[in-house]
C-alpha positions as CSV (number, residue, x, y, z in Angstrom):
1,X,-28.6,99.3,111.1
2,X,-29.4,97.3,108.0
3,X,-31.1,99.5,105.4
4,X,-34.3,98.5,102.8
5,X,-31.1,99.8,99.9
6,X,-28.6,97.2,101.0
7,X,-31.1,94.4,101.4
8,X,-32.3,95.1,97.9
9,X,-28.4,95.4,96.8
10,X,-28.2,91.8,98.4
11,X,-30.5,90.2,96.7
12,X,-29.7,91.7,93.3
13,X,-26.3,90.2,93.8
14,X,-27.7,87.1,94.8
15,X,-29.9,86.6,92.0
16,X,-27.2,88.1,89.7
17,X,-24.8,84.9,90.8
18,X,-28.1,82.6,90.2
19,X,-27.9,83.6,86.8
20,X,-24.5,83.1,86.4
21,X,-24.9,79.5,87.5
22,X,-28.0,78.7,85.6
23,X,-26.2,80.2,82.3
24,X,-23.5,77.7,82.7
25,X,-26.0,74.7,83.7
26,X,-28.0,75.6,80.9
27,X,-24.1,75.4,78.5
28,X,-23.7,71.9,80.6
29,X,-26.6,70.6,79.6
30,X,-26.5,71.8,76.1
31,X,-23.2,70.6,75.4
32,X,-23.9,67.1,77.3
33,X,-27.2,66.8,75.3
34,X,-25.0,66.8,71.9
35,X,-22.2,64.3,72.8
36,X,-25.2,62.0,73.7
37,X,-27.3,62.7,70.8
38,X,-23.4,62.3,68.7
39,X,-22.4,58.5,70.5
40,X,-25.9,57.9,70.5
41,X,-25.7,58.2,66.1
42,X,-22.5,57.2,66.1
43,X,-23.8,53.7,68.0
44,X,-26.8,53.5,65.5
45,X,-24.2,54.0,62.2
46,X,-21.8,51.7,63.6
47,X,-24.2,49.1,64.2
48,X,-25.7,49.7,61.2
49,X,-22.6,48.8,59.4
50,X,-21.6,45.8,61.2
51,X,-25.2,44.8,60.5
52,X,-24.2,45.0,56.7
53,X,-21.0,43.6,57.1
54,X,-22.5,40.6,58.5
55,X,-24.9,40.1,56.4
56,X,-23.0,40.8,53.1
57,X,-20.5,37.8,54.3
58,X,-23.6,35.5,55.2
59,X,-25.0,36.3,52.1
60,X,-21.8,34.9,50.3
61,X,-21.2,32.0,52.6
62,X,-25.5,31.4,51.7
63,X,-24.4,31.3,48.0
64,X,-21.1,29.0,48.2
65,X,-22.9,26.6,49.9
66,X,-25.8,26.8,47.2
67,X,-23.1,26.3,44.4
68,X,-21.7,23.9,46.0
69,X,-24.3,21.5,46.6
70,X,-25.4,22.6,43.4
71,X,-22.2,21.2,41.9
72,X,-22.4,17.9,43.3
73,X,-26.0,17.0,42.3
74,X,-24.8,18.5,38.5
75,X,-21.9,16.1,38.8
76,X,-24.3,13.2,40.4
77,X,-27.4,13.6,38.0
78,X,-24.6,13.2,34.5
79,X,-22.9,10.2,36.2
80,X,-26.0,8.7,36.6
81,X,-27.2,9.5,33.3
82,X,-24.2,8.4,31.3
83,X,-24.7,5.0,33.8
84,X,-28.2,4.2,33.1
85,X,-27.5,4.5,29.4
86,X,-25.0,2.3,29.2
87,X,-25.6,-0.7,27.5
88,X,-23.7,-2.8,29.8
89,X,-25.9,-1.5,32.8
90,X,-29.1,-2.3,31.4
91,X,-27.9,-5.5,30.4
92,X,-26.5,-6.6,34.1
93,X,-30.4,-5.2,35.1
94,X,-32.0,-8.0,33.6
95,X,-29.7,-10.8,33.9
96,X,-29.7,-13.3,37.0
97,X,-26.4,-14.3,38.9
98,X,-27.2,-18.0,37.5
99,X,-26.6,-16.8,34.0
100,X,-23.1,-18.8,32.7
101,X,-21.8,-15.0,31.9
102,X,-22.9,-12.9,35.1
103,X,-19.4,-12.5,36.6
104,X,-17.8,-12.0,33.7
105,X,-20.0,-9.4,33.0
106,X,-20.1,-7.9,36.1
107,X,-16.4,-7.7,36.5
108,X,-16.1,-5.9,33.2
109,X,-18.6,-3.4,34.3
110,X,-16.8,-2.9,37.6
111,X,-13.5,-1.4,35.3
112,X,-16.1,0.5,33.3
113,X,-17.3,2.2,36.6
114,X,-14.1,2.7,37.5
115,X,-12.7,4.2,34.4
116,X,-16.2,7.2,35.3
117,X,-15.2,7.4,38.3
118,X,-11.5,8.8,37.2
119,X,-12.8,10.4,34.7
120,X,-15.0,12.5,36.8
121,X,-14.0,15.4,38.8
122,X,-11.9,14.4,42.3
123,X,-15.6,15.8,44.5
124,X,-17.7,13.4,42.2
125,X,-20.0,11.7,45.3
126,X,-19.4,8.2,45.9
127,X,-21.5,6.1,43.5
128,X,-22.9,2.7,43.8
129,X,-25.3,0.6,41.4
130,X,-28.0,-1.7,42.8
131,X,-29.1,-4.5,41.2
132,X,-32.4,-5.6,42.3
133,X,-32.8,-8.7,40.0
134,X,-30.0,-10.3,41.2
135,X,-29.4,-8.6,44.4
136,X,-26.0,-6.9,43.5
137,X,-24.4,-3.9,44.6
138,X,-21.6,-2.9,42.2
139,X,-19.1,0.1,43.0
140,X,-16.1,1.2,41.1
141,X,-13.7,-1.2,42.4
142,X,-16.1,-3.8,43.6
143,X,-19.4,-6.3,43.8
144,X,-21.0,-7.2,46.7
145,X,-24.4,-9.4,47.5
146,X,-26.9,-7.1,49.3
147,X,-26.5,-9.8,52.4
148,X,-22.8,-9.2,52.5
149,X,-23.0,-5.3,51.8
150,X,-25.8,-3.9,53.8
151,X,-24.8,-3.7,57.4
152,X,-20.8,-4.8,57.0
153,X,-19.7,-2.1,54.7
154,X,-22.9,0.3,54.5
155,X,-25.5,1.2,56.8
156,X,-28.0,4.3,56.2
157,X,-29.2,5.7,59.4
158,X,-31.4,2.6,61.7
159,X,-33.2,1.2,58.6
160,X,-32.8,-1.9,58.0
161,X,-31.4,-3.6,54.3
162,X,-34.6,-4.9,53.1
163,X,-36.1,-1.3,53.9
164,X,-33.4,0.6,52.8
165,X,-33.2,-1.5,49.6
166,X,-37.0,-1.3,48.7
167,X,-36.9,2.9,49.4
168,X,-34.1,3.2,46.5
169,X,-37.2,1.9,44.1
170,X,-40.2,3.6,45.4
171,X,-41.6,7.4,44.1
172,X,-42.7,8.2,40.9
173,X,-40.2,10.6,39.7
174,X,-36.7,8.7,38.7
175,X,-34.6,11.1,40.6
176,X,-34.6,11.9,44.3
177,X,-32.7,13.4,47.1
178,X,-32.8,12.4,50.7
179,X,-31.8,14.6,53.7
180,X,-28.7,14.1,55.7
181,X,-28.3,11.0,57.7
182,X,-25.6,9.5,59.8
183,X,-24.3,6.4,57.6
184,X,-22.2,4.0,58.6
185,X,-19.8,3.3,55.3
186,X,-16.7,1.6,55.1
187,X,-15.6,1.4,51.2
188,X,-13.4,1.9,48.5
189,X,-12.5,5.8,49.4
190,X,-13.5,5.7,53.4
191,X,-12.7,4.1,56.6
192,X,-15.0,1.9,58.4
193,X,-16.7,4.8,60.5
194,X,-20.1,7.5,60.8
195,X,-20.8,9.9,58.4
196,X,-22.8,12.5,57.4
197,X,-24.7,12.0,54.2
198,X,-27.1,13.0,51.4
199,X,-28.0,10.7,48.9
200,X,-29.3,11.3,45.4
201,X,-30.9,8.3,43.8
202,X,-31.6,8.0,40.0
203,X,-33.7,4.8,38.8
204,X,-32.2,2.4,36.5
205,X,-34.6,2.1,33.1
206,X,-37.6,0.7,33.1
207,X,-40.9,-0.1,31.0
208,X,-43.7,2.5,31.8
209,X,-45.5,1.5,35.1
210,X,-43.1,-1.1,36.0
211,X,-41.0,-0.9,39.0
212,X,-37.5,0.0,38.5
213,X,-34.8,-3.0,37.4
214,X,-32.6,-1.4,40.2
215,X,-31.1,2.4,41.1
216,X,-28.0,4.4,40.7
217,X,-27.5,5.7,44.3
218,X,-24.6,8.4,45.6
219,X,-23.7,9.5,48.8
220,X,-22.7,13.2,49.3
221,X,-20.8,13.9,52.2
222,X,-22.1,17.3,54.3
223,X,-18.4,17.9,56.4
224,X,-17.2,20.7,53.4
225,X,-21.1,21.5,53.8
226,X,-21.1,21.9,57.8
227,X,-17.6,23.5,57.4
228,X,-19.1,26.7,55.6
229,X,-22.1,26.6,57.6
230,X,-20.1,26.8,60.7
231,X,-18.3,29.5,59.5
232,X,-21.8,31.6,59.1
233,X,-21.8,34.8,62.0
234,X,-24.7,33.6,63.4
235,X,-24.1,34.3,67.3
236,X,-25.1,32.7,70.5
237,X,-28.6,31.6,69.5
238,X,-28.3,32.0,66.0
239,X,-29.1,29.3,63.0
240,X,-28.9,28.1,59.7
241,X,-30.6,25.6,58.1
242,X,-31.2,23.8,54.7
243,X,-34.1,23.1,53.1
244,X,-35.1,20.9,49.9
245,X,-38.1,21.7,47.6
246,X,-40.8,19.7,49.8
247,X,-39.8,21.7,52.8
248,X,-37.9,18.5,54.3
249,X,-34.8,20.0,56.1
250,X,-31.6,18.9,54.9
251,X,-29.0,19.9,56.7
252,X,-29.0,22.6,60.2
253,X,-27.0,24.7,62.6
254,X,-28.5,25.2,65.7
255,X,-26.6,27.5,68.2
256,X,-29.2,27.7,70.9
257,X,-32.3,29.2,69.1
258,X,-34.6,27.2,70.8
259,X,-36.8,27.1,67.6
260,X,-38.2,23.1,66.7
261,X,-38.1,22.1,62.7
262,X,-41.8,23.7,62.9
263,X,-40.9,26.7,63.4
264,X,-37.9,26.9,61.3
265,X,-40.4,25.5,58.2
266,X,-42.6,28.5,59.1
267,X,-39.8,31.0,58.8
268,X,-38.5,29.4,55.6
269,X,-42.1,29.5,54.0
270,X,-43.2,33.3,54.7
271,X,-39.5,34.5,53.7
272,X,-38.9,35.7,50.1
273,X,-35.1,35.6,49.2
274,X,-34.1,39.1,50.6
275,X,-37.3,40.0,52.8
276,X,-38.3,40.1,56.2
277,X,-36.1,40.4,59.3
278,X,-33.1,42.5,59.2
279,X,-30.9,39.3,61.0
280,X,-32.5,36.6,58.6
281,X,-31.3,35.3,55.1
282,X,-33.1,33.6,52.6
283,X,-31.3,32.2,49.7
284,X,-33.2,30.4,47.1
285,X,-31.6,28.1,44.5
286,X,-32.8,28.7,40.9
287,X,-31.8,25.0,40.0
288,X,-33.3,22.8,42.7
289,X,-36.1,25.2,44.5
290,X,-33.4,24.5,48.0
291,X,-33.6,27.0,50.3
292,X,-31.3,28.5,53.1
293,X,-31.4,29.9,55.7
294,X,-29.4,32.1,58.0
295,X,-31.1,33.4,61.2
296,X,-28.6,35.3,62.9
297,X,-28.7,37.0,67.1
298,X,-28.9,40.3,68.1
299,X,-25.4,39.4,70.1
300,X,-23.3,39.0,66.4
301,X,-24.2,42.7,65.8
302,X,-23.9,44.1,69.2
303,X,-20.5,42.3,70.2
304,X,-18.3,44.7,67.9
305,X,-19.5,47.9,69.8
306,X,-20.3,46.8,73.4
C-alpha cells in the first residue's frame, strides 16, 4: 500500500532531478549566450577592420590617381605656355600658307616642337598646334592640312572637323579641359586605332575680344588612369567616378551600381572630402577643384568574413 510519506519522497526526488536539469540548462544557456555575444563582436571588429583596410587603400589609390592627372595637366599647361610664347608660334599664327616663307617656316617650327617634345618628360601628353588662319595642324614631327588630318589621322568622338575645329576656339577662359572621349588617332607615337582621351586646350595669343589665332591642344590618354581605377575594392555594384570642376564627369567605373550620371552628381555634390557614408570616398584636388569618387558595396567588406 502506497503511503502519503513515499508519494511525498517521490515527488521531492522528482523535483530534486528538475533542478538538476534546469541548473545545467540554465549553465547551457549562459555559456551559449557568451560565445554568441564573443563571434558576434568578433564579426563586428573584424569587419570593422577590413572596413578600414579598404578604405585606407582606396583612399591612396583616390590620391595617385589625383597626382597623376595632376601631373599631366602641370606638364600640359608649361608646354603650352613655353608654345604660345614662342616667337616662331605667333608668327606662323598670322601668316597665310601663300606667304613665299610659310613652309620654310613651318618646317623649322616642326624641329622646334620636336626638340619640347624630348625635352619633356617621357608622359608629356601628345601635343598638337592648330593653325586656324591657315588651316594647319602642326605636331612634333609633322604638318598636316585640317582636310588631310581630321578624320585620316584624328577623329574626336562623332564630331565632325569643322565642329571639332571651331570648339578648340570657343570659351572665354584660354584654358580648358574636356572629358574623356573615344578618339580615333593614328600619329607620330600611336597606331591607327580607338582611344580613350582627355584633352586640355590652351588658346594661342590673341588681342582682347578677338577670337583666338588658333589653340595648343593635347590628348591625355585615360588607360594608366582606368588601370588604377580598376584596381579600386569596389565590389559587385560598386563605383568610382571622376569629376571636373563644373560637375561634368570625366572619367567612371561602373560595376553594376545601377546609379545614372544624376545621381552620381548628387552624391559628388553633398559629399565633403572624408564625410558621409562609411563605403564612399571623396577626394578633392586642391589644384583643379576635380573630384573623385569611390562608392564601394557592402559585398567588398563582407567577402573576407563570410
Amino acid at each position: 500500500m502506497i503511503s502519503f510519506r513515499s508519494i511525498g519522497q517521490a515527488i521531492r526526488r522528482f523535483l530534486a532531478r528538475q533542478g538538476l536539469f534546469v541548473m545545467f540548462l540554465r549553465s547551457y544557456v549562459l555559456i551559449v549566450a557568451i560565445l554568441l555575444i564573443f563571434s558576434l563582436l568578433t564579426y563586428f571588429i573584424a569587419i570593422d577592420r577590413i572596413s578600414g583596410n579598404v578604405q585606407k587603400f582606396n583612399r591612396s589609390l583616390l590620391d595617385g590617381i589625383s597626382a597623376t592627372i595632376d601631373r599631366r595637366f602641370v606638364e600640359a599647361e608649361r608646354t603650352a605656355y613655353r608654345l604660345s610664347t614662342l616667337g616662331m608660334t605667333n608668327k606662323l599664327a598670322y601668316m597665310d600658307k601663300t606667304n613665299v616663307d610659310y613652309y620654310s617656316e613651318m618646317t623649322d617650327y616642326i624641329r622646334t616642337l620636336w626638340t619640347l617634345w624630348l625635352e619633356n618628360d617621357r608622359l608629356t601628353p601628345r601635343m598638337y598646334v592648330y593653325f586656324a588662319r591657315s588651316g594647319i595642324v602642326a605636331t612634333p614631327n609633322t604638318f598636316y592640312s585640317v582636310e588631310d588630318f581630321y578624320g585620316e589621322f584624328f577623329k574626336y568622338g562623332t564630331m565632325e572637323g569643322d565642329a571639332f575645329f571651331r570648339m578648340l576656339l570657343e570659351g572665354s577662359s584660354n584654358t580648358r579641359y574636356l572629358p574623356a572621349q573615344t578618339v580615333r588617332l593614328g600619329d607620330f607615337e600611336t597606331q591607327l586605332g580607338s582611344y580613350e582621351m582627355m584633352a586640355y586646350i590652351y588658346h594661342l595669343r590673341q588681342s582682347a575680344g578677338d577670337t583666338p589665332p588658333g589653340a595648343i591642344f593635347f590628348l591625355i590618354d585615360t588607360h594608366e588612369i582606368g588601370l588604377m581605377m580598376n584596381a579600386l575594392e569596389l565590389g559587385e555594384g560598386g563605383l568610382a567616378a571622376i569629376l571636373d570642376r563644373e560637375g561634368r564627369i570625366v572619367a567612371k567605373l561602373d560595376r553594376g551600381s545601377g546609379l545614372g550620371d544624376g545621381e552620381i552628381l548628387a552624391i559628388a555634390g553633398g559629399q565633403e572630402p572624408t564625410a558621409g557614408d562609411p563605403m564612399l570616398l571623396s577626394s578633392l584636388s586642391d589644384r583643379n577643384g576635380w573630384r573623385y569618387l569611390a562608392l564601394g558595396s557592402r559585398d567588398v567588406f563582407m567577402e573576407p568574413v563570410l
